[in-house]
N, CA, C and O atoms as a printed pandas DataFrame, in Angstrom:
     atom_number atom_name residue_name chain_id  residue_number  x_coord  y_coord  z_coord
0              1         N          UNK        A               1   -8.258   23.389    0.253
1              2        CA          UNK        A               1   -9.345   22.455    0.049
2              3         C          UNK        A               1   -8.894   21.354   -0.903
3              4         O          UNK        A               1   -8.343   21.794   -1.912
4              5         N          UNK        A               2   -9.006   19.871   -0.817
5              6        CA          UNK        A               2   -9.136   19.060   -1.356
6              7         C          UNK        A               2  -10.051   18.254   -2.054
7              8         O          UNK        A               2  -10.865   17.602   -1.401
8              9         N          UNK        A               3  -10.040   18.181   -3.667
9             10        CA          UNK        A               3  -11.404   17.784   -4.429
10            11         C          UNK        A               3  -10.894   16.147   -4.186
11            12         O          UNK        A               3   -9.731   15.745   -4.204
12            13         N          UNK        A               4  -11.843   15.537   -4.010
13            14        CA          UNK        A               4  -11.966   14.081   -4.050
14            15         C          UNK        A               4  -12.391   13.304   -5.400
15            16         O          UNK        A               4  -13.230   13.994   -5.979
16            17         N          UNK        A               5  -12.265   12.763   -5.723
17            18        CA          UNK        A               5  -12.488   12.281   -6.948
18            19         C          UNK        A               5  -12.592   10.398   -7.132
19            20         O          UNK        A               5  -11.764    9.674   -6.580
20            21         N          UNK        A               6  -13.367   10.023   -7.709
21            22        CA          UNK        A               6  -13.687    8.636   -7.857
22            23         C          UNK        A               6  -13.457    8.330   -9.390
23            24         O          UNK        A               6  -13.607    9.425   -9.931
24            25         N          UNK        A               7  -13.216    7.552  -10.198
25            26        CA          UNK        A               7  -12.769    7.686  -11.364
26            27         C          UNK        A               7  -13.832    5.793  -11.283
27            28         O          UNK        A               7  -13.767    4.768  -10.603
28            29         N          UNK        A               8  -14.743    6.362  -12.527
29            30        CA          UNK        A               8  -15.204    5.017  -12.882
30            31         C          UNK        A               8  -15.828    4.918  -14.122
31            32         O          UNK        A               8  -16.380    5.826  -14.743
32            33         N          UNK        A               9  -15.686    3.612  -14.474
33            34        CA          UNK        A               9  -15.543    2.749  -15.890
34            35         C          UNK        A               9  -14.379    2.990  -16.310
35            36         O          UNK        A               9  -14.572    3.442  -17.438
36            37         N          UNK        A              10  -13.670    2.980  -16.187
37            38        CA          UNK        A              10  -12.114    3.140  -16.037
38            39         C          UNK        A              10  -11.619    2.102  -17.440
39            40         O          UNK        A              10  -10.483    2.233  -17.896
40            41         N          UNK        A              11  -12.114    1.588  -17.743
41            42        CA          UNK        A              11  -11.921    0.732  -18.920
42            43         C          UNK        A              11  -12.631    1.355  -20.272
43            44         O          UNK        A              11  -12.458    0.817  -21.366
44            45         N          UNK        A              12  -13.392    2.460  -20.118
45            46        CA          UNK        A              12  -13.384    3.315  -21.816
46            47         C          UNK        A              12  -12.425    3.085  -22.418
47            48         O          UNK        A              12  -11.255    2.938  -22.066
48            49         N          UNK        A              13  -13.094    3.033  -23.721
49            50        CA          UNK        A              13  -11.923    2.866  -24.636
50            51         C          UNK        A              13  -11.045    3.904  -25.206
51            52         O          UNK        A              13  -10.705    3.772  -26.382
52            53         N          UNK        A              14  -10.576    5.064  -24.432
53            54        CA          UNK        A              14   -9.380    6.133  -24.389
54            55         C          UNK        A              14   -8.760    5.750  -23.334
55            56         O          UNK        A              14   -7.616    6.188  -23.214
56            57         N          UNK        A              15   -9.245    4.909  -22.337
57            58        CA          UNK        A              15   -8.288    4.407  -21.328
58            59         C          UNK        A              15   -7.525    3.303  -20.884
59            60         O          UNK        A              15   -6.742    3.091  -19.958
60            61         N          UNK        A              16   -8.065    2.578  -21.967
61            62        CA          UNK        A              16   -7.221    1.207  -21.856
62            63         C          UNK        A              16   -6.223    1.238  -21.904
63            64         O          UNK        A              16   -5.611    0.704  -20.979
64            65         N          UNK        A              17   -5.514    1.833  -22.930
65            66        CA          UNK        A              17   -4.072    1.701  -23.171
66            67         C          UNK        A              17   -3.225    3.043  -22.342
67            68         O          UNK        A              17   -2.028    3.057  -22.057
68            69         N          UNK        A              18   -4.076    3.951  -22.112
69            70        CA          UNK        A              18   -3.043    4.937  -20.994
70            71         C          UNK        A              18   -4.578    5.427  -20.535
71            72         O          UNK        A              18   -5.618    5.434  -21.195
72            73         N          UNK        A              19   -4.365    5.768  -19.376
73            74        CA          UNK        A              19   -5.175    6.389  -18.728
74            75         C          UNK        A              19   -4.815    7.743  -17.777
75            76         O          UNK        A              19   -4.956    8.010  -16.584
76            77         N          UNK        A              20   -4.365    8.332  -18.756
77            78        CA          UNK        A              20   -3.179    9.863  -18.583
78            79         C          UNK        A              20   -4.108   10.589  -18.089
79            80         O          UNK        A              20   -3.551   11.574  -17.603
80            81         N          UNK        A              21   -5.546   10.672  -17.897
81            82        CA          UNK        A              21   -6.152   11.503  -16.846
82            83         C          UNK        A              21   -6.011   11.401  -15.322
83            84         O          UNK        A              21   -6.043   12.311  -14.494
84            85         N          UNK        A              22   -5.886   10.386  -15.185
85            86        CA          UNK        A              22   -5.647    9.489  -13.549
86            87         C          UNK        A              22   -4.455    9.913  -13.323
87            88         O          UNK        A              22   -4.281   10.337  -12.180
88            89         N          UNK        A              23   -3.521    9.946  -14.064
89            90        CA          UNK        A              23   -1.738   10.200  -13.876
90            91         C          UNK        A              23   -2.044   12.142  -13.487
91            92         O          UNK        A              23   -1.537   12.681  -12.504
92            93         N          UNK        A              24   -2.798   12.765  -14.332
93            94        CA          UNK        A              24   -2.328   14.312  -14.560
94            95         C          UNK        A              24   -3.439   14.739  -13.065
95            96         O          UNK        A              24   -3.184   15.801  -12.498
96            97         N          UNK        A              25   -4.257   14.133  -12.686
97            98        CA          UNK        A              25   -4.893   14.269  -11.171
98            99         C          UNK        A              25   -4.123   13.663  -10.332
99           100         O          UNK        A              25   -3.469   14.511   -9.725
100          101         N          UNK        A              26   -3.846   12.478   -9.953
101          102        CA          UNK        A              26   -2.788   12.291   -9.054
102          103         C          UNK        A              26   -1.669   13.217   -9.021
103          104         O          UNK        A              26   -1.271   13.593   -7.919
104          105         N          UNK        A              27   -1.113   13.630  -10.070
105          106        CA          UNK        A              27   -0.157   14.982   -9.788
106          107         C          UNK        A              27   -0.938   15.844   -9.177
107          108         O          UNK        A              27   -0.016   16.391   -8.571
108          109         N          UNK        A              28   -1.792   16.376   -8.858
109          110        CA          UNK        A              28   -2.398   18.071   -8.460
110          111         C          UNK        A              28   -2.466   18.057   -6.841
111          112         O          UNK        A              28   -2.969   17.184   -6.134
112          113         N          UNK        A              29   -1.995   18.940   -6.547
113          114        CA          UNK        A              29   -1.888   18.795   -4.987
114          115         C          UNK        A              29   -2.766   18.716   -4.668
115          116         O          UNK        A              29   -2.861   17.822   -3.827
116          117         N          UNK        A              30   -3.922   19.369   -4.936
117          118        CA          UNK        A              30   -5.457   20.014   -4.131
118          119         C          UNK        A              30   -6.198   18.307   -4.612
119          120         O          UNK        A              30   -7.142   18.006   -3.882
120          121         N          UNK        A              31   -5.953   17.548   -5.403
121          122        CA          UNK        A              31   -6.527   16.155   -5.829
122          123         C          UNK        A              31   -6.329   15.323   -4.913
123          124         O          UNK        A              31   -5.182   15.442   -4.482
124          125         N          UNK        A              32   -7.177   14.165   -4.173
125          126        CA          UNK        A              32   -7.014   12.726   -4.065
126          127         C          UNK        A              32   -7.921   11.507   -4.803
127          128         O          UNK        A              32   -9.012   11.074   -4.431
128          129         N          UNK        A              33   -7.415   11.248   -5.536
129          130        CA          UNK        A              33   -8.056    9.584   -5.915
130          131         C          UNK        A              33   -8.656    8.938   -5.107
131          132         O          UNK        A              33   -7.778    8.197   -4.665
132          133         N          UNK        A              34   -9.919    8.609   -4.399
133          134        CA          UNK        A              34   -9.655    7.997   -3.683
134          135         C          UNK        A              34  -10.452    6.550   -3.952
135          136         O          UNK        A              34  -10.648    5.826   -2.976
136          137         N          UNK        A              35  -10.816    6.216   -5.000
137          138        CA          UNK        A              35  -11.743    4.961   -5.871
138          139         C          UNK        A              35  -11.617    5.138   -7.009
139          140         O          UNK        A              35  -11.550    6.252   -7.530
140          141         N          UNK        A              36  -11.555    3.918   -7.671
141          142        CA          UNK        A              36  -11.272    3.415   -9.046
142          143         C          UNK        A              36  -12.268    2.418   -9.517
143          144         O          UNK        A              36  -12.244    1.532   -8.663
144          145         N          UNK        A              37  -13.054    2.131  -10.351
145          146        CA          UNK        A              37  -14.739    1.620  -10.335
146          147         C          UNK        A              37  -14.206    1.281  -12.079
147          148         O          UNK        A              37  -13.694    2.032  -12.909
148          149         N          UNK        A              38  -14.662   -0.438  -12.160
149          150        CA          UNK        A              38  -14.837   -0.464  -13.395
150          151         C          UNK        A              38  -15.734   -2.371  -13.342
151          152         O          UNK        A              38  -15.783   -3.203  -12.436
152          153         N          UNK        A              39  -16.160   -2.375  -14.438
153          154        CA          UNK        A              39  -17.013   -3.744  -14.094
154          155         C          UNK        A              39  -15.785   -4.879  -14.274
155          156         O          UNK        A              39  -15.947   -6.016  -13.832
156          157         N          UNK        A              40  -14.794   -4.564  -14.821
157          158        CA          UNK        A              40  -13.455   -5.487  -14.758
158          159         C          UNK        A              40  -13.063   -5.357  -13.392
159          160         O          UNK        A              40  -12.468   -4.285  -13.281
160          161         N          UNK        A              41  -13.104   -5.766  -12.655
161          162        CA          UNK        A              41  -11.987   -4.840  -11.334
162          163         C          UNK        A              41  -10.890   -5.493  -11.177
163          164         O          UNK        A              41  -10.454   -5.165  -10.073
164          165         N          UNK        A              42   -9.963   -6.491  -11.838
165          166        CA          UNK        A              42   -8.592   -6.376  -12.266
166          167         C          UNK        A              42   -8.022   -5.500  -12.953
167          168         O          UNK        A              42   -6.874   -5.209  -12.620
168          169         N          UNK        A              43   -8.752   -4.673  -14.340
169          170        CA          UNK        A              43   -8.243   -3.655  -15.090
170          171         C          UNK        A              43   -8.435   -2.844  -13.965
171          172         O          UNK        A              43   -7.373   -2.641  -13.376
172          173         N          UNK        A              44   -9.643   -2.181  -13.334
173          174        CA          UNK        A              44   -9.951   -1.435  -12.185
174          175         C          UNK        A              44   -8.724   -1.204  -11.275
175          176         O          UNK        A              44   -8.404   -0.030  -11.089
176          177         N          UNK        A              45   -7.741   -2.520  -10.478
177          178        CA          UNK        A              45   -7.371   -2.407   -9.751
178          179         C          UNK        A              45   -5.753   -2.452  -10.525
179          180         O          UNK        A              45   -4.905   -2.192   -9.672
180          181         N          UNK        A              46   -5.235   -2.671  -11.675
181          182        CA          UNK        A              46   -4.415   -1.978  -12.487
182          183         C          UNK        A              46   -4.192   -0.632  -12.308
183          184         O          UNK        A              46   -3.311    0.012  -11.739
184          185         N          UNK        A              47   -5.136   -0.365  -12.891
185          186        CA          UNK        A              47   -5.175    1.418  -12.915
186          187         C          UNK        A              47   -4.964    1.981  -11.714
187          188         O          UNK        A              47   -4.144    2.899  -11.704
188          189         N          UNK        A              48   -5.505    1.672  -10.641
189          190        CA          UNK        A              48   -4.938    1.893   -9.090
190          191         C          UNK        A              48   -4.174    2.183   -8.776
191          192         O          UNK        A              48   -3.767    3.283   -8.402
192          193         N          UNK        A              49   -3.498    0.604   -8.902
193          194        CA          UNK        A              49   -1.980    0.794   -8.687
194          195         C          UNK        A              49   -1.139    1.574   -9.060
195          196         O          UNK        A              49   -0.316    2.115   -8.321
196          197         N          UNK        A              50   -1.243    1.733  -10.292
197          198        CA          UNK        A              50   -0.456    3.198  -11.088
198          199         C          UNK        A              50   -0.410    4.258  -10.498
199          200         O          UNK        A              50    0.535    5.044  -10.555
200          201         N          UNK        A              51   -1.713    4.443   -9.683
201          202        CA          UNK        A              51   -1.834    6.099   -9.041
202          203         C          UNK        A              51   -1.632    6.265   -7.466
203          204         O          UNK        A              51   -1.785    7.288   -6.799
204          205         N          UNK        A              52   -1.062    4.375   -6.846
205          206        CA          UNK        A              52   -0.661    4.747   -5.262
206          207         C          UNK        A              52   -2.276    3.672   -5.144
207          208         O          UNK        A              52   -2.615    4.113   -4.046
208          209         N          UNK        A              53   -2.661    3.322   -5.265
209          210        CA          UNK        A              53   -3.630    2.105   -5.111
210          211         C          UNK        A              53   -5.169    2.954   -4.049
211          212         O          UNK        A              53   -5.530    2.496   -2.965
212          213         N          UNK        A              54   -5.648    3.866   -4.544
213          214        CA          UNK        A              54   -7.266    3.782   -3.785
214          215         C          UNK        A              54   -8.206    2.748   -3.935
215          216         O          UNK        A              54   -8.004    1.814   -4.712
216          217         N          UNK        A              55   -9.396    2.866   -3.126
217          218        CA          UNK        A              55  -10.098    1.899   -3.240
218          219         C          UNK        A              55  -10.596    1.318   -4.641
219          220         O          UNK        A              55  -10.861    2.172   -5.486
220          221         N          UNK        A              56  -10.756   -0.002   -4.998
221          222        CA          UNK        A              56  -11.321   -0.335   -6.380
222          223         C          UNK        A              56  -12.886   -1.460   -6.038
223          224         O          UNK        A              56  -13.238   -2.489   -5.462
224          225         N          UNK        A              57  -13.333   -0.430   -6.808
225          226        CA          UNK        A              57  -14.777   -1.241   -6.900
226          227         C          UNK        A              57  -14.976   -1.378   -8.431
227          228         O          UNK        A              57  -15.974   -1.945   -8.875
């Protein structure tokens, strides 16, 4: 089984400068990313990219 996961406000301020939760789920096999949600959606679509690029809203 695969958990799906959407990751949003992505710009908290523990995540600006690393956002090492997004990195340690993209590692997990049973994980997909599949949206990245932040009211920036350049930082939004930053963070993306880092993890193989899912959708960014």
């Amino acid at each position: 089984m695969t958990i799906r996961i959407a990751a949003t406000e992505v710009s908290h301020w523990h995540a600006l400068e690393d956002a090492a939760y997004l990195r340690h789920l993209h590692k997990m096999d049973d994980v997909e990313i599949v949206g990245i949600q932040d009211h920036d959606r350049e930082l939004a679509a930053q963070k993306g990219a880092a993890i193989g690029s899912p959708d960014v809203f």
